[in-house]
C-alpha positions in Angstrom: 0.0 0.0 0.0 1.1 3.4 -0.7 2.4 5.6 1.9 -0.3 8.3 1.0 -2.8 5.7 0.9 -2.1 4.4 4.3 -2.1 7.9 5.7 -5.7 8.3 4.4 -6.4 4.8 5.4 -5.5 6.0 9.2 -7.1 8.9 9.1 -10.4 7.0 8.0 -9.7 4.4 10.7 -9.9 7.0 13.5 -13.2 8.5 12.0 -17.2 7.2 12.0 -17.0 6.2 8.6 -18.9 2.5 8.5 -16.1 0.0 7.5 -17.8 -1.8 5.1 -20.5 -1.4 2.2 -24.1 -2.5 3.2 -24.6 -3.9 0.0 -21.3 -6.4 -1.1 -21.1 -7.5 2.4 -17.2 -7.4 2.5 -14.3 -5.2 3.2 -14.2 -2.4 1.2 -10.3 -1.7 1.1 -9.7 -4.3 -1.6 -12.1 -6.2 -3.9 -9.1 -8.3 -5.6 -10.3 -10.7 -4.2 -13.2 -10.0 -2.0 -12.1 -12.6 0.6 -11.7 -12.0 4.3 -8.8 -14.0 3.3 -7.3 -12.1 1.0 -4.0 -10.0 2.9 -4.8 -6.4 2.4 -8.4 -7.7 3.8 -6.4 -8.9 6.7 -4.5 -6.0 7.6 -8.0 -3.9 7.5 -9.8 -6.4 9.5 -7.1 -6.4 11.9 -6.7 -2.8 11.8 -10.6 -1.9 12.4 -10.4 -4.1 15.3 -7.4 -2.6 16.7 -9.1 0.7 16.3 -12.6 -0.5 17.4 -14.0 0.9 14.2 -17.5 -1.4 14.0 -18.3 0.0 17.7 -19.1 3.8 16.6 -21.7 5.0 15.2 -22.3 4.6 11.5 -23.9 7.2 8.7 -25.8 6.0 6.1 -23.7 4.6 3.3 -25.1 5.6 -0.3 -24.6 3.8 -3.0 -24.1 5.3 -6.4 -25.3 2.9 -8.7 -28.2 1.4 -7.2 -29.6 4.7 -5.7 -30.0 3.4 -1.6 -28.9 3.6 1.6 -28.3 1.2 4.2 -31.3 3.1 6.1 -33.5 2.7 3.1 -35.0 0.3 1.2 -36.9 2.0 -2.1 -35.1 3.8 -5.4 -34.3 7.2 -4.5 -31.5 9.7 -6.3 -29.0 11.4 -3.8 -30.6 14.3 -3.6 -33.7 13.5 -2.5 -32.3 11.1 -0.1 -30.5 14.5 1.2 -34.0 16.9 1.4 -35.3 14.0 3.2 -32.6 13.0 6.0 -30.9 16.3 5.5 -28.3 14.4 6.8 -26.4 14.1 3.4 -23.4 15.5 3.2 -24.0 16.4 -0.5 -25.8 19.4 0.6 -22.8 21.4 2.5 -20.8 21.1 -0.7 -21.1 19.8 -4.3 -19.1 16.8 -5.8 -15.9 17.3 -8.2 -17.3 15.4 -11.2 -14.4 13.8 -13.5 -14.0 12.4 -16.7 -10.9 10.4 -18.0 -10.2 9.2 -21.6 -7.1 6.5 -21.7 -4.6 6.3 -25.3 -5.2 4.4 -27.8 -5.1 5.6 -31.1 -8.3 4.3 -33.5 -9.5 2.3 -30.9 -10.5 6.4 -29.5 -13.6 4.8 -31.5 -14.5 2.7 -28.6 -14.7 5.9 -25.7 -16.7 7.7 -28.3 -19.1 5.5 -28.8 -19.3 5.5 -25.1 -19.0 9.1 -24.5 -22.4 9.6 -27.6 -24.3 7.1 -25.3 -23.8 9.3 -22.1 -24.4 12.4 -23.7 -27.8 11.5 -25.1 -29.1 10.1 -22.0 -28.1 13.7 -20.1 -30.2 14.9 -23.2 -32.8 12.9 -22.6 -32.9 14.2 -19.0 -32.0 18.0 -19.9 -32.7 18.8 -23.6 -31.1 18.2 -26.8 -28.7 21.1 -26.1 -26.8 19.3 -22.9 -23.8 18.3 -23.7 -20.3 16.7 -21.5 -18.5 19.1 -21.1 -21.5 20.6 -18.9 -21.1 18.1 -16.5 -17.8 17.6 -16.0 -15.7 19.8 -13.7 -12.6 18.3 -15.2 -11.9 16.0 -18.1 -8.6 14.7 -18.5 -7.6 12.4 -22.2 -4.0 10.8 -23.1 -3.0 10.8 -26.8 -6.2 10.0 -28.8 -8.1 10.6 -25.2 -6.5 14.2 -25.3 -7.8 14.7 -29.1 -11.7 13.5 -27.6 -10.8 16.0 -24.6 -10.0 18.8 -27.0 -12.9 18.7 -29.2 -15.7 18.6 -26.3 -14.2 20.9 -24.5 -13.0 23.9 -27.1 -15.3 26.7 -28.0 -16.7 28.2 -30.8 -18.6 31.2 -31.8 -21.0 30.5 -29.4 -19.5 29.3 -26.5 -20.3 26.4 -26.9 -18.0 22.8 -27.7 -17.4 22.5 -31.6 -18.3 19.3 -31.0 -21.3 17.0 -29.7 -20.3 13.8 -28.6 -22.3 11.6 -31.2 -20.0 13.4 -33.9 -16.7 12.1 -33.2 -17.4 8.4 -34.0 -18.1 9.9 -37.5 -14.8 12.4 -36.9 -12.7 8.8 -36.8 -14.2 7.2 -39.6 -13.5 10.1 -41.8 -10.1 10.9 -41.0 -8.0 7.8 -39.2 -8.0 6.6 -42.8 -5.9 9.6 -44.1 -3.9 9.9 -40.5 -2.8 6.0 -40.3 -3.0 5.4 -44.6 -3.0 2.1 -44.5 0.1 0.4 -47.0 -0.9 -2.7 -49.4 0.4 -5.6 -50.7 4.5 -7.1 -50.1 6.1 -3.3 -51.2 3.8 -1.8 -49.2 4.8 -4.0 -46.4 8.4 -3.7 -47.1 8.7 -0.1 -47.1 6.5 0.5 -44.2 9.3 -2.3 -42.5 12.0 0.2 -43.5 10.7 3.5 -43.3 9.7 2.4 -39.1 13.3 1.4 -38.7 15.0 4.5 -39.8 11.7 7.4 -39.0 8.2 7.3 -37.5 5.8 5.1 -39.3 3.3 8.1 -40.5 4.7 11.6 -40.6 1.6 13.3 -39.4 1.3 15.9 -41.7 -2.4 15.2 -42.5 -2.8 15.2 -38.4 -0.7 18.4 -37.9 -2.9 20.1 -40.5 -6.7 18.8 -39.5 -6.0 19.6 -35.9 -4.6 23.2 -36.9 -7.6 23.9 -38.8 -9.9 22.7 -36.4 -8.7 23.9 -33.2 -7.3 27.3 -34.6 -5.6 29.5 -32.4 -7.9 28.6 -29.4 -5.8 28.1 -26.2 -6.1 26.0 -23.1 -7.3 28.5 -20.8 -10.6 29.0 -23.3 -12.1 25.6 -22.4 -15.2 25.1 -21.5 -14.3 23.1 -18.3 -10.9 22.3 -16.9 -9.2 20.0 -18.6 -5.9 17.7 -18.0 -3.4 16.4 -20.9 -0.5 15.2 -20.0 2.7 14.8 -22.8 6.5 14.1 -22.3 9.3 16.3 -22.7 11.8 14.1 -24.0 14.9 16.5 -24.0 13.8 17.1 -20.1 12.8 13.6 -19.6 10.1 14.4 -17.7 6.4 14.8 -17.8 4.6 17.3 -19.2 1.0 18.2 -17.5 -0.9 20.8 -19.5 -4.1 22.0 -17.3 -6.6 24.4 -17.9 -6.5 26.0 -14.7 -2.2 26.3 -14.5 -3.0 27.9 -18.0 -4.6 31.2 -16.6 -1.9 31.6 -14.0 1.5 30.6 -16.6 1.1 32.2 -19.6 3.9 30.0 -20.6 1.9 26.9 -19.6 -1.1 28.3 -21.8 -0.3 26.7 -25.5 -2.5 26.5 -28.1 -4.6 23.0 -27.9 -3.9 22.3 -31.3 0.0 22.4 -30.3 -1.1 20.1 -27.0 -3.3 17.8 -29.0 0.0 17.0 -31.3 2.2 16.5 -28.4 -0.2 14.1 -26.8 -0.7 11.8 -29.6 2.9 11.7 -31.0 3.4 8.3 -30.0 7.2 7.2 -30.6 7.6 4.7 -33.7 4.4 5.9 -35.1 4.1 10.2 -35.2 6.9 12.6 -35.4 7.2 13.8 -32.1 5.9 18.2 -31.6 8.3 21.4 -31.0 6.6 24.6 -30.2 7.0 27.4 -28.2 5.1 30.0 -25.8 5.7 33.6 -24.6 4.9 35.8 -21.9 4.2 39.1 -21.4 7.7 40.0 -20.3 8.9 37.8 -23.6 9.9 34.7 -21.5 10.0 32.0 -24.2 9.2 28.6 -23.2 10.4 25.9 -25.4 8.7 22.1 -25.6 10.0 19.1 -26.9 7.3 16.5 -27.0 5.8 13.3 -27.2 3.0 10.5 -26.2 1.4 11.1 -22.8 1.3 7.9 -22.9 5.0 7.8 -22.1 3.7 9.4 -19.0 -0.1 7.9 -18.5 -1.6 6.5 -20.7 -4.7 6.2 -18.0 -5.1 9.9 -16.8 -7.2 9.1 -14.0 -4.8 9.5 -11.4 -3.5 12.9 -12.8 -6.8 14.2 -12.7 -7.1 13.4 -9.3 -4.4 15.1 -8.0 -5.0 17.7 -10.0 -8.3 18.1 -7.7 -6.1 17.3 -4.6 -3.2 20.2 -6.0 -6.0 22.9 -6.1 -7.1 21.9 -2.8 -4.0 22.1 -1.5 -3.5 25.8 -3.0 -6.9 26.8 -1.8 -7.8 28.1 -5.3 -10.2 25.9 -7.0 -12.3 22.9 -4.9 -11.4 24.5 -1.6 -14.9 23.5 0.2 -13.7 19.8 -1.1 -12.5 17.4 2.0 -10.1 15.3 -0.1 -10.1 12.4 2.4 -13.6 12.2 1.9 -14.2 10.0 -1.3 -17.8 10.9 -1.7 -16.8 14.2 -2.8 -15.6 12.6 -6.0 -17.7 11.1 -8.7 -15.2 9.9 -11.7 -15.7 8.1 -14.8 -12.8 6.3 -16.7 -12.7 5.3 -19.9 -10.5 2.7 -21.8 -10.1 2.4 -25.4 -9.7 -1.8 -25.5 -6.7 -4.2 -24.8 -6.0 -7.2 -26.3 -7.0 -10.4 -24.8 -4.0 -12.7 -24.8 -4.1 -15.4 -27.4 -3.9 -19.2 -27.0 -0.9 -19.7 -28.2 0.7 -16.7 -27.0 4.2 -16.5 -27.7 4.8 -13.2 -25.4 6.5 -15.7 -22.7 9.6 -15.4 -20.8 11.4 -18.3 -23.2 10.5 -16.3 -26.4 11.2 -12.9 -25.5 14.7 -14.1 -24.2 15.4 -14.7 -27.9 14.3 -11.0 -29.2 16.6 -8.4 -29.1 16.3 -4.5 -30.4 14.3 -4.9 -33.2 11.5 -7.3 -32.1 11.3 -5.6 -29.1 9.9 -3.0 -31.2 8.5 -4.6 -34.1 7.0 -7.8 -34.5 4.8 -9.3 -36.8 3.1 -6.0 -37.0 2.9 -5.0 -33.1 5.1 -2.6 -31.1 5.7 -5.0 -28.0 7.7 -3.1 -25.9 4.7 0.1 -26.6 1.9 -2.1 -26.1 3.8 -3.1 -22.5 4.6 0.3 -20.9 1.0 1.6 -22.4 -1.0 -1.2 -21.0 0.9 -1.7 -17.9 0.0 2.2 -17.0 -3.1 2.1 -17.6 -3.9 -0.8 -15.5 -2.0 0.0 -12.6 -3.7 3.3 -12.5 -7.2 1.5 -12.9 -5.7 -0.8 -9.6 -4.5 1.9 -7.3 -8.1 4.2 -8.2 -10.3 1.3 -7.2 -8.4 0.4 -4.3 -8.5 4.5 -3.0 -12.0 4.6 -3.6 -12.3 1.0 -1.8 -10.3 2.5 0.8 -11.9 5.9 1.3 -15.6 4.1 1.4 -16.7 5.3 -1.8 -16.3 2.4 -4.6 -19.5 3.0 -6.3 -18.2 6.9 -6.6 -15.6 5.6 -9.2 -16.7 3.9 -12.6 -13.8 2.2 -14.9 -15.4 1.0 -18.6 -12.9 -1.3 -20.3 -12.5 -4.2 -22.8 -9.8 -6.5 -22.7 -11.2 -8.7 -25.3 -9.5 -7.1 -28.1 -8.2 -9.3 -31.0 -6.0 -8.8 -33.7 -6.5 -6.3 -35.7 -8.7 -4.3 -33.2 -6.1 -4.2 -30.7 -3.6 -2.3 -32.7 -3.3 1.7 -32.3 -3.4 2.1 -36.4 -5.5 -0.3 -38.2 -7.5 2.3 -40.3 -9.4 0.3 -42.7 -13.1 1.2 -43.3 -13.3 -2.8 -42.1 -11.5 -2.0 -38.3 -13.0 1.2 -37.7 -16.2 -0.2 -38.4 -15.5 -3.3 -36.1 -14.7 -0.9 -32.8 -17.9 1.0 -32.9 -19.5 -2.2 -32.7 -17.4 -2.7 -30.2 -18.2 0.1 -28.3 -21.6 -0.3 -29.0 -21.5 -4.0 -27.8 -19.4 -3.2 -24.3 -23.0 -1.0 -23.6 -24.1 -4.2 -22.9 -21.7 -5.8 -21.2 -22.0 -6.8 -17.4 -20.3 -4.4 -15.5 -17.1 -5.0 -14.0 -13.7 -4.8 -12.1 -10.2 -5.4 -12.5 -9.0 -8.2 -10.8 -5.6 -7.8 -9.1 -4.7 -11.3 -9.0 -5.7 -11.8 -12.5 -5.1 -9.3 -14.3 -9.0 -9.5 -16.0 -12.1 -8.1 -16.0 -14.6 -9.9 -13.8 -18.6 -9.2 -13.7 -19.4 -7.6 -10.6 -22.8 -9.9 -9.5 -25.9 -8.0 -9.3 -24.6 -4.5 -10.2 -26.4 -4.7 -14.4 -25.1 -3.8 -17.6 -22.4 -1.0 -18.3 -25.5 0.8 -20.2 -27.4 0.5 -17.0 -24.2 1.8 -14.7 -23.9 5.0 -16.9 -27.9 5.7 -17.3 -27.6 5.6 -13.6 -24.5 7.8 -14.0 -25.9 10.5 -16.2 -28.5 10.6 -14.0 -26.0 11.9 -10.7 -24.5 13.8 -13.2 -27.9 15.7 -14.0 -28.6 15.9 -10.4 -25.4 17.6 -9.3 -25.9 20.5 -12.0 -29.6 21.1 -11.1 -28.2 21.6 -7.5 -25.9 23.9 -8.6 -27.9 25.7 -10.7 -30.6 25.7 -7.8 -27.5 27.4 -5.1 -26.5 29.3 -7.9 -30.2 31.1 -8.4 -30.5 31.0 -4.3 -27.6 33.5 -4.2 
């Protein structure tokens, strides 16, 4: 366990939080496996006792997705519940709403098709005019995720995002094919071979331009809602974390998203990697030498997190937020797909002793080495969120959508054929329907969490919070 985990964890164990969730039963500090057995679930146990947790009084417990308390027994939202009891804590101060958007290059298709569902069941709920980014507080996106980010959360004329989020399914389809141009037959294959030996595979001109003429000369501190993108400096060799909110204190943090959105998604072997500059009023040049956030985190979860926890700490934005109180957070995280390992796989310890340089980073199409570091990030970010919201009492607060049944073809970041792109919507479309579920420490996988519905159901039940929360706001906003 981390250190700043276990410091919350103590803090938590000396408060009137109830230890466990009235509804699984178990422990809530680690669900991998929920087993009394299991030795994280050992150390809590042991650790309640010590502290004589179970002996204090206990507040009601909500639960996000199936709308209850442990003092109730009918269908209620949160906010009633609170006019009710006015007990709820949700009345002395709203929720931080978040939304994260992993890497992934075409496979973007699969968050999309995601992010269209959400959007038109908020519309459902609040007119045909609602749209994401008026829900979110922040929205943080990796590579492709940072693209989605960009274009929900940029302005135009109006005020208003340039684009819905039924649009950019449509926004793939049209233009991966010219981004990723896909090469045929053995020449094809050949200098495609070479050309990713000696320079990137694509050299993102057609990127560099759409995104230009798109995006403009709008900056990051013109967003419609905070947002996070993180990128990699790789003559600093360090991360990169561009944020709306740093933007309109650092003029030299406060690039043009078009020049962020190129940074993000310059994943190495595949885009050139971005150069560009920012001034100041006092002609302070910044200058940027960038790559992937997926170098960095490829699951931006966790950065948008802190960047909650970084405001707090500065007293500037969220400073009514308690950030050892869990509840205070309602996050969605999206994945974009990862491959499900084959039956024969011959990723094992005896092959890859064999491969040196080059199949390291090619082989027989895939980027190994990338496909490693990229999934690896993203799932030990999905691990350590669920286990903080597990351990702060509030694991129904966080949401994690993901495939890992990915195969061939629809696992790869570049596939462009009308055929692929085709194939992940239905993907997307498909993983709607999916039981909901968690990552499994042990395992690795995705298992069905029993009795909790559909991912369509989780997310209807979502949109639903989210629509709640704004009308609250807008109701404190009026009372004023």
């Amino acid at each position: 366990m981390a250190t700043a985990d276990f410091c919350r964890l103590n803090v938590l164990l000396s408060s009137n939080t109830p230890p466990h969730h009235p509804h699984t039963g178990n422990f809530n500090f680690s669900p991998f496996p929920r087993s009394r057995s299991h030795p994280l679930n050992k150390f809590c146990i042991s650790s309640l006792s010590k502290h004589n947790v179970s002996s204090r009084p206990r507040r009601p417990s909500f639960c996000v997705f199936c709308q209850t308390t442990d003092m109730q027994s009918k269908n209620i939202s949160d906010l009633e519940f609170a006019a009710t009891a006015g007990q709820d804590r949700l009345l002395k101060r709203k929720m931080v709403t978040v939304l994260s958007i992993d890497g992934g290059g075409v496979r973007g298709i699969i968050p999309a098709t995601i992010l269209a569902f959400v959007e038109s069941k908020l519309q459902e709920i609040d007119g045909l005019e609602s749209r994401i980014v008026d829900y979110f507080d922040v929205i943080a996106g990796t590579s492709t995720g940072g693209l989605v980010t960009s274009m929900l959360t940029a302005p135009n004329e109006n005020k208003r995002p340039i684009y819905a989020a039924k649009d950019i399914v449509n926004f793939y389809i049209e233009h991966c094919p010219k981004i990723f141009p896909q090469k045929k037959g053995l020449l094809g294959l050949i200098t495609s071979l070479f050309r990713r030996v000696v320079r990137p595979k694509y050299d993102g001109k057609y990127l560099k331009s759409l995104v230009q003429k798109i995006l403009g000369e709008i900056t990051l501190d013109q967003t419609l809602t905070n947002i996070v993108i993180p990128a990699f400096d790789i003559k600093l060799l360090q991360p990169t974390i561009f944020s709306t909110t740093e933007a309109k204190v650092d003029a030299l943090k406060n690039a043009r998203l078009s020049d962020i959105c190129l940074s993000t998604s310059a994943a190495p072997t595949y885009l050139p990697a971005h150069y560009f500059e920012t001034e100041d009023a006092r002609k302070t040049i910044r200058r940027f030498n960038l790559v992937d956030g997926g170098v960095a985190a490829n699951n931006p979860t966790q950065l948008a997190i802190s960047h909650i926890s970084r405001e707090i700490l500065l007293k500037t934005d969220y400073h009514h937020i308690n950030p050892l109180d869990g509840n205070s957070l309602l996050v969605l995280s999206l994945g974009t797909g990862a491959a499900k390992p084959k039956p024969n796989q011959e990723y094992s310890a005896a092959a890859v002793n064999k491969w040196g340089l080059l199949r390291w980073i090619y082989n027989k199409g895939d980027t190994p080495i990338i496909d490693a570091f990229t999934q690896a990030s993203s799932d030990v970010v999905d691990i350590h969120t669920s286990t903080l919201f597990q351990a702060l009492h509030a694991e129904n607060n966080y949401l994690r959508i993901q495939d890992d049944t990915l195969m061939d073809d629809e696992a790869s970041l570049d596939v462009a054929t009308m055929k692929n792109l085709r194939k992940l919507e239905q993907i997307g479309k498909e993983l709607l329907k999916k039981p909901l579920s968690m990552v499994n420490l042990e395992t690795g996988k995705f298992e069905e969490l029993q009795g909790m519905g559909t991912n369509e159901e989780a997310l209807t039940r979502f949109a639903k919070l989210l629509s709640d929360e704004r009308k609250w706001r807008q109701t404190k906003v009026s009372a004023v």
